[in-house]
C-alpha positions as CSV (number, residue, x, y, z in Angstrom):
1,X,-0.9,8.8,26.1
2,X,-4.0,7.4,27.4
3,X,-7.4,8.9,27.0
4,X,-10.0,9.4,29.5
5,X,-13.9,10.1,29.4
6,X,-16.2,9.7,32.4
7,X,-19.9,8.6,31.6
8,X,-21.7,12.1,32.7
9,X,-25.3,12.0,34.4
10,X,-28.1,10.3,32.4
11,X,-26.1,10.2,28.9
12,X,-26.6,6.8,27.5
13,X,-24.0,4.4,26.7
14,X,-23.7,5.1,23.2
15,X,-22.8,8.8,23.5
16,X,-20.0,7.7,25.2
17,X,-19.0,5.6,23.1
18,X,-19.1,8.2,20.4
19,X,-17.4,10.9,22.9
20,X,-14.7,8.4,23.2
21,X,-14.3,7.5,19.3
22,X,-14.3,11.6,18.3
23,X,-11.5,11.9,21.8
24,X,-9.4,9.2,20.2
25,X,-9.8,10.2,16.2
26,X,-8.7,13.9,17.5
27,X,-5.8,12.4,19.4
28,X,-4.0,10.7,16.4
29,X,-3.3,7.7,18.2
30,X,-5.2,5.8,15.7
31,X,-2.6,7.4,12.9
32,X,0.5,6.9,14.8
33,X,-0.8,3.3,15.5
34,X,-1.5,2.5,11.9
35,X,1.9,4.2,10.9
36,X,4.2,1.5,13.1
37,X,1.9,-1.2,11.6
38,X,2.2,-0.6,8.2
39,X,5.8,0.4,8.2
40,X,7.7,-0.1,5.4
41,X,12.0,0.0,5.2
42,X,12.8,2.8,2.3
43,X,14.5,0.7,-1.0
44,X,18.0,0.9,-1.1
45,X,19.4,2.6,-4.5
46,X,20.4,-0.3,-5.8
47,X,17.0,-2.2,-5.4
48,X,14.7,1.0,-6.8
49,X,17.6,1.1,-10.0
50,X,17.2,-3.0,-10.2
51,X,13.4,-2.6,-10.0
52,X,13.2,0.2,-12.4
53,X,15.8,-1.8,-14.9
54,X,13.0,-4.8,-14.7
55,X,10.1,-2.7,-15.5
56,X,11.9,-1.2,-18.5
57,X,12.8,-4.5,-19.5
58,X,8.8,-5.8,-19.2
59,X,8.1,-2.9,-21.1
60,X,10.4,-3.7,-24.0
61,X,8.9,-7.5,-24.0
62,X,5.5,-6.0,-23.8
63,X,5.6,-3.7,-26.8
64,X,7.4,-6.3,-28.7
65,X,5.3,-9.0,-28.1
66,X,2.3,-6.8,-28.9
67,X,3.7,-6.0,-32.9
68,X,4.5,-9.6,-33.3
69,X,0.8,-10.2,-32.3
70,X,1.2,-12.7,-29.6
71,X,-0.6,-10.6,-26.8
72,X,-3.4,-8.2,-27.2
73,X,-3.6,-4.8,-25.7
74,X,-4.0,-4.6,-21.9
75,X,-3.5,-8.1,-21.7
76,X,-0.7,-9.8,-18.8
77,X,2.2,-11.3,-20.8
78,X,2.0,-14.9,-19.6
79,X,4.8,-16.3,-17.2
80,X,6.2,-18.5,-19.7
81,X,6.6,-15.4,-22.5
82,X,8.8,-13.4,-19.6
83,X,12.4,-13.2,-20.5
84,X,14.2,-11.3,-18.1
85,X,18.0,-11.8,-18.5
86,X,19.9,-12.3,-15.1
87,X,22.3,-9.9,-13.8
């Protein structure tokens, strides 16, 4: 799809410009463009139930390492405290 705009008697090169931005924002080629860009592959099931087990699992380690006092609330728990167990 290509978009055209023809510079009209005595309008200044700026008006174009913005004639040519609003023709191309109106178009959507801008959204389409940034759509292929950023595209991302949908999870398989077994990836989104392996990522959900994990952040139930950093949850449990969280709340348990918060009553034994060893991290404060909203802190990170620190790489070396993570104990995830391999499946």
């Amino acid at each position: 799809m290509a978009i055209e705009v023809r510079k009209k008697d005595k309008e200044s090169t700026g008006s174009l410009l913005r004639r040519f931005s609003r023709r191309v924002q109106q178009s959507g080629v801008l959204l389409r463009a940034r759509r292929v860009r950023f595209f991302q592959k949908e999870k398989t099931k077994r990836q989104v139930k392996a990522s959900a087990l994990r952040r139930q699992e950093l949850r449990k380690q969280r709340v348990h390492l918060l009553k034994l006092g060893l991290i404060e609330e909203g802190e990170m728990i620190p790489k070396d405290k993570i104990k995830l167990k391999k499946r």
